[in-house]
N, C-alpha and C positions, 0 to 999 in steps of 0.2 A: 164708557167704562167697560173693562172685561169684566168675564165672569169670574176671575179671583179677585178682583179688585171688589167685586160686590157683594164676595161670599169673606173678605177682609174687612170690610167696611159694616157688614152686617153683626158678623163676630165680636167687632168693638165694640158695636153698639148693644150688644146684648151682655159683654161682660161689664159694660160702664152701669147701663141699669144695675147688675147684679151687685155691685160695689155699692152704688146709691141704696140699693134693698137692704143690704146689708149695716151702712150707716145710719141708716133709720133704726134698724131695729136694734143694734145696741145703745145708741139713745135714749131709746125707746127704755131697755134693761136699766141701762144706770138711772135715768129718773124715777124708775121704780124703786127700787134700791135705796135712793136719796129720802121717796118720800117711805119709805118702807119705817114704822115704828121699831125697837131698838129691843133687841131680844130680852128675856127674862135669864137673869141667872142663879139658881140654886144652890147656894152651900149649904153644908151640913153644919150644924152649929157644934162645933169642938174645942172647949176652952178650958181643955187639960191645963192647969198652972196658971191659968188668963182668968183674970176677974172683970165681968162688965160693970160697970157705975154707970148709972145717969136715971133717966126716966122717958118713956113710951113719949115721943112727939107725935108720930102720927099710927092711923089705922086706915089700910085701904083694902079693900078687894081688886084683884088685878085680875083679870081674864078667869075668874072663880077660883083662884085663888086668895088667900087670907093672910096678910101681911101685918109686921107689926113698925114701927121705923122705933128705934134708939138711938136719939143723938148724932155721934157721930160713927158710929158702929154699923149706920144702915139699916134697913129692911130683913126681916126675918119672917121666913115661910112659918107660917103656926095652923094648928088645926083650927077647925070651926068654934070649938067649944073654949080652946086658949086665947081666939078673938075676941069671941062675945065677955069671957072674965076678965080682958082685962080695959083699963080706958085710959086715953092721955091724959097725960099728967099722972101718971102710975107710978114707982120706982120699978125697976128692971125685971119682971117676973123669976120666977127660980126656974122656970124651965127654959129660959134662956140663958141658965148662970150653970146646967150641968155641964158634967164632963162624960167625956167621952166612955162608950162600952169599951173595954178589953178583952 
């Protein structure tokens, strides 16, 4: 073998590892990703002209946060003290039935 033949042969061989390093490691990314938990989202609760009906199914704390669930309405961030008043099987508290400040 020449000496470009083995300065060719060597450059392969170090960009093929780098291609393998590199498939590793976005595998690597996306199975994080996969197993990664599913972000939290915040609305503001604003039900100008919207009236909620139903009653509290569930209450959880989520990462110290204080949740309240209605029906089919979803999860509602509430303070600590709007957790503890209210319990499942509640009708829809009034401070999830305000409207909006203007």
């Amino acid at each position: 073998m020449t000496k470009y033949e083995t300065i060719t042969a060597t450059l392969i061989v170090i960009l093929l590892l780098i291609v393998i390093a590199c498939f590793n490691e976005n595998n690597r990314l996306r199975h994080q990703l996969e197993t990664q938990q599913p972000k939290i989202i915040i609305h503001k609760v604003d039900n100008a002209g919207a009236s909620i009906v139903g009653k509290v199914t569930d209450k959880e704390i989520i990462e110290g946060c204080y949740t309240v669930t209605v029906g089919a309405y979803g999860k509602f961030l509430v303070t600590k003290e709007q957790y503890e008043s209210v319990a499942v099987g509640d009708n829809v508290p009034d401070y999830l039935k305000g409207k909006a400040n203007d």
